[in-house]
SEKOL-207905 format. One record per residue: y, z, x of N, C-alpha, C in turn; residue number from 0. Coordinates in nm, 2 decimals, padded with zeros to 4 digits. Each point is the difference from the previous one (the first is absolute). Last residue first. Layout:
<pts>
{pt {Y, Z, X}, {Y, Z, X}, {Y, Z, X}, NUM}
...
</pts>
This chain:
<pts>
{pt {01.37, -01.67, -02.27}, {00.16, -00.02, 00.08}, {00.09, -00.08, -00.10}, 73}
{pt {-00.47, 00.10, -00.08}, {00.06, 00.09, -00.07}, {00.13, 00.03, 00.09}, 72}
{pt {-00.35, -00.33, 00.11}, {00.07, -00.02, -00.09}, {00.11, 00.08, -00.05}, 71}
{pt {-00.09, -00.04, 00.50}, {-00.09, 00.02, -00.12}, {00.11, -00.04, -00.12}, 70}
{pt {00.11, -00.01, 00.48}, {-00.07, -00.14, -00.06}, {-00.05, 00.04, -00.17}, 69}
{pt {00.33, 00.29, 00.39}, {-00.13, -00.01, -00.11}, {00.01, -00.16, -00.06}, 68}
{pt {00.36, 00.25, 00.30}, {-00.04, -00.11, -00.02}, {-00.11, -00.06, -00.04}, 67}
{pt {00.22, 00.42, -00.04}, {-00.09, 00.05, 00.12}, {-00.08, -00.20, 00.04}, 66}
{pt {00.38, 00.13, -00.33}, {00.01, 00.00, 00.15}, {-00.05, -00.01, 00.06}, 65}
{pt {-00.18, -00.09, -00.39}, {00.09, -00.09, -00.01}, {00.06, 00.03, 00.16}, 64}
{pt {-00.20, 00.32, -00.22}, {-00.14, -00.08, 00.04}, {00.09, -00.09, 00.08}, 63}
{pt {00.30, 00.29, -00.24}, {-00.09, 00.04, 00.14}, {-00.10, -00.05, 00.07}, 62}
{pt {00.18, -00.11, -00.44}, {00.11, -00.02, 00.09}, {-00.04, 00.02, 00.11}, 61}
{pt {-00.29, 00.08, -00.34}, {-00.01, -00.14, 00.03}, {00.10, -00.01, 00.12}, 60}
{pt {-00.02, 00.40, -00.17}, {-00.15, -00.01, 00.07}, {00.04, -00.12, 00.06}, 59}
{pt {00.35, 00.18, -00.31}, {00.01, 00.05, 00.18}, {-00.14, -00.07, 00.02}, 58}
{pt {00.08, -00.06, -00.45}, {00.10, -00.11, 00.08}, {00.00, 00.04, 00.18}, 57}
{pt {-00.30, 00.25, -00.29}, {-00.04, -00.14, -00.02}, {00.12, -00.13, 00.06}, 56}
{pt {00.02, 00.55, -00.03}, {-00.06, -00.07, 00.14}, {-00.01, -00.18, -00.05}, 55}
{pt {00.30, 00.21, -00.34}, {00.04, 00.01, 00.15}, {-00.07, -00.07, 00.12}, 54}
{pt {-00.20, 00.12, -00.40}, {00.05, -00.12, -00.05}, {00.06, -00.01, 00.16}, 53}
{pt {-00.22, 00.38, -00.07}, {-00.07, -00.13, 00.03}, {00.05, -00.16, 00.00}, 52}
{pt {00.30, 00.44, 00.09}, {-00.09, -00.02, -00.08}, {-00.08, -00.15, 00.00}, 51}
{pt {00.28, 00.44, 00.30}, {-00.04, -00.13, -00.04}, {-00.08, -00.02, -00.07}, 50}
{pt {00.14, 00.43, 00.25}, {00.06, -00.04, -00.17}, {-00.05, -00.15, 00.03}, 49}
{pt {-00.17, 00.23, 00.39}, {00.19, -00.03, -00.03}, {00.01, -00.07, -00.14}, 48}
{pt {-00.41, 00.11, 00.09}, {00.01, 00.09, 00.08}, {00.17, -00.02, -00.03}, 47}
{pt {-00.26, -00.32, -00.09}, {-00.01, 00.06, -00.14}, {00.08, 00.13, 00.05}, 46}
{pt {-00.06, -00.31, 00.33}, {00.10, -00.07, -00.13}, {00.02, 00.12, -00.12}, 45}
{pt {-00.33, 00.04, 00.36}, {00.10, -00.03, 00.05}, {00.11, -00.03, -00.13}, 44}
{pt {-00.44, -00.10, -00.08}, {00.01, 00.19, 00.03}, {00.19, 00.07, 00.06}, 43}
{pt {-00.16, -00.50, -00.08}, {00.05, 00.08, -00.13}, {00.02, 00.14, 00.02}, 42}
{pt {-00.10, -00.23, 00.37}, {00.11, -00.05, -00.05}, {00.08, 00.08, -00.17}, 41}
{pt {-00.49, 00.00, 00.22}, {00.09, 00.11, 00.07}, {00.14, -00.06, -00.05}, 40}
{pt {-00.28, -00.27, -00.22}, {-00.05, 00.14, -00.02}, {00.12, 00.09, 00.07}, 39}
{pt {-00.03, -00.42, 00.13}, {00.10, -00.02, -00.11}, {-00.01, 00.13, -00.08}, 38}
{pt {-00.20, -00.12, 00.44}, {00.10, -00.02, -00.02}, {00.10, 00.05, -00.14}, 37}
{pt {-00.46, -00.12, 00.02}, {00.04, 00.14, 00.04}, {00.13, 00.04, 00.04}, 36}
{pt {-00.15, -00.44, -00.16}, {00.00, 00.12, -00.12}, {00.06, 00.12, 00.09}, 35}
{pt {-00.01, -00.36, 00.28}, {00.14, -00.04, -00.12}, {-00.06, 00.17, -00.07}, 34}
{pt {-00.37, -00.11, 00.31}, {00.16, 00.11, 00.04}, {00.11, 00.03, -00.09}, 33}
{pt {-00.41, -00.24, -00.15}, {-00.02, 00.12, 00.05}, {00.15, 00.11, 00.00}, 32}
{pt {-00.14, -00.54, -00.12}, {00.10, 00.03, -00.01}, {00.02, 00.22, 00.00}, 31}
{pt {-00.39, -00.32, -00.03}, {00.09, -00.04, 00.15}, {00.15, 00.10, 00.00}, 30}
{pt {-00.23, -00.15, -00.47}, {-00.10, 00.07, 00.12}, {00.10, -00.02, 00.07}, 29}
{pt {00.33, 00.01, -00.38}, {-00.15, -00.02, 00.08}, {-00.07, -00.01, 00.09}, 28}
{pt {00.30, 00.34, -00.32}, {00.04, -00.07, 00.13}, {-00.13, -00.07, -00.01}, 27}
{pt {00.29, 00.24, -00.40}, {-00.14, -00.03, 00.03}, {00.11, -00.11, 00.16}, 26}
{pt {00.17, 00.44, -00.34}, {00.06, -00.11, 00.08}, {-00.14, -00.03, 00.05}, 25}
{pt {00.04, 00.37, -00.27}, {-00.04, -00.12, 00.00}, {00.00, -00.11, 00.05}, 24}
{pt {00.14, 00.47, 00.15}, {-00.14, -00.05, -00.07}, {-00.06, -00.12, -00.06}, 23}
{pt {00.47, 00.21, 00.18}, {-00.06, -00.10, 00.05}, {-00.16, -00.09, -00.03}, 22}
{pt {00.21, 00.48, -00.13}, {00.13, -00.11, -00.02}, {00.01, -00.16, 00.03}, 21}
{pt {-00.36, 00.40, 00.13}, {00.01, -00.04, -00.16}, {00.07, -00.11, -00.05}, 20}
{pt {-00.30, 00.00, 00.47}, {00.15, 00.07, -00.05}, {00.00, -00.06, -00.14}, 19}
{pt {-00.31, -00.18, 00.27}, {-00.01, 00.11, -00.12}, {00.10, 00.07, 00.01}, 18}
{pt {-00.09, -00.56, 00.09}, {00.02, 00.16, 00.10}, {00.02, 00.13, -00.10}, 17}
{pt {-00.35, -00.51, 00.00}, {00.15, 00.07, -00.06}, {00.06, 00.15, 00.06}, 16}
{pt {-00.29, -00.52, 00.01}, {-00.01, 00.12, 00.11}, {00.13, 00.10, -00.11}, 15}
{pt {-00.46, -00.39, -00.07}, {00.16, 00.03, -00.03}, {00.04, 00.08, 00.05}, 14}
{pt {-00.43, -00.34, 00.06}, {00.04, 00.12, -00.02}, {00.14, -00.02, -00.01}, 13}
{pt {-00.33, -00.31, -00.27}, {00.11, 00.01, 00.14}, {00.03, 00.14, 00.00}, 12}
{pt {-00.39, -00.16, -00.29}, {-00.04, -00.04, 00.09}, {00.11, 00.00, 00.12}, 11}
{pt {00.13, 00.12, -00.48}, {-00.08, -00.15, 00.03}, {-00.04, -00.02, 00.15}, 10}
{pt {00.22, 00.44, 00.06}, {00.04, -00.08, -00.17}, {-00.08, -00.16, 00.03}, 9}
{pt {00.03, 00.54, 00.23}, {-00.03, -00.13, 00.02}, {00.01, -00.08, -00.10}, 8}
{pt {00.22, 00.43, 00.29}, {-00.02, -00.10, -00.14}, {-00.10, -00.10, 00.01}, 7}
{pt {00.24, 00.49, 00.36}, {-00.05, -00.17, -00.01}, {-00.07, -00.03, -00.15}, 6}
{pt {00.44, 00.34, 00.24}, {-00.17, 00.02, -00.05}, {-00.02, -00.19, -00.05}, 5}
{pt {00.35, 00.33, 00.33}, {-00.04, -00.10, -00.06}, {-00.15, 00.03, -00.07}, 4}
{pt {00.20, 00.36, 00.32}, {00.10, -00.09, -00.12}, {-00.06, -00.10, -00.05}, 3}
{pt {-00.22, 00.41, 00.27}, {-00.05, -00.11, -00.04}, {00.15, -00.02, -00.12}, 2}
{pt {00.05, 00.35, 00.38}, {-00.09, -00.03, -00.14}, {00.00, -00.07, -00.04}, 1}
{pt {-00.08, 00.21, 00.50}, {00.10, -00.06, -00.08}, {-00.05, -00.05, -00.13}, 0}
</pts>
């Protein structure tokens, strides 16, 4: 399977970000693994039915929000 996320390091914190283009910069922090890869296959998904990044940015948070996520990006 192919590696979605790739890792950063900035002042000593890692950063997690998912490599989907439409989603590239969106930064996660450490811990936050699944949220990225999640949000990778999301865009793969999204981009696949005409959606555009602006779209996933109101679907990601909505869907964290059902899945009763604590994180921030709910």
């Amino acid at each position: 399977m192919e590696e979605v996320i790739r890792f950063e390091y900035q002042e000593g914190m890692r950063f997690i970000y998912p490599k989907h283009p439409m989603v590239k910069k969106w930064k996660f922090e450490d811990g936050q693994e699944a949220e990225a890869k999640l949000c990778h296959i999301m865009a793969v998904v999204a981009e696949k039915n005409g959606m555009s990044g602006n779209d996933l940015m109101h679907l990601f948070p909505a869907s964290l929000r059902m899945l009763k996520s604590k994180s921030e990006w709910a």
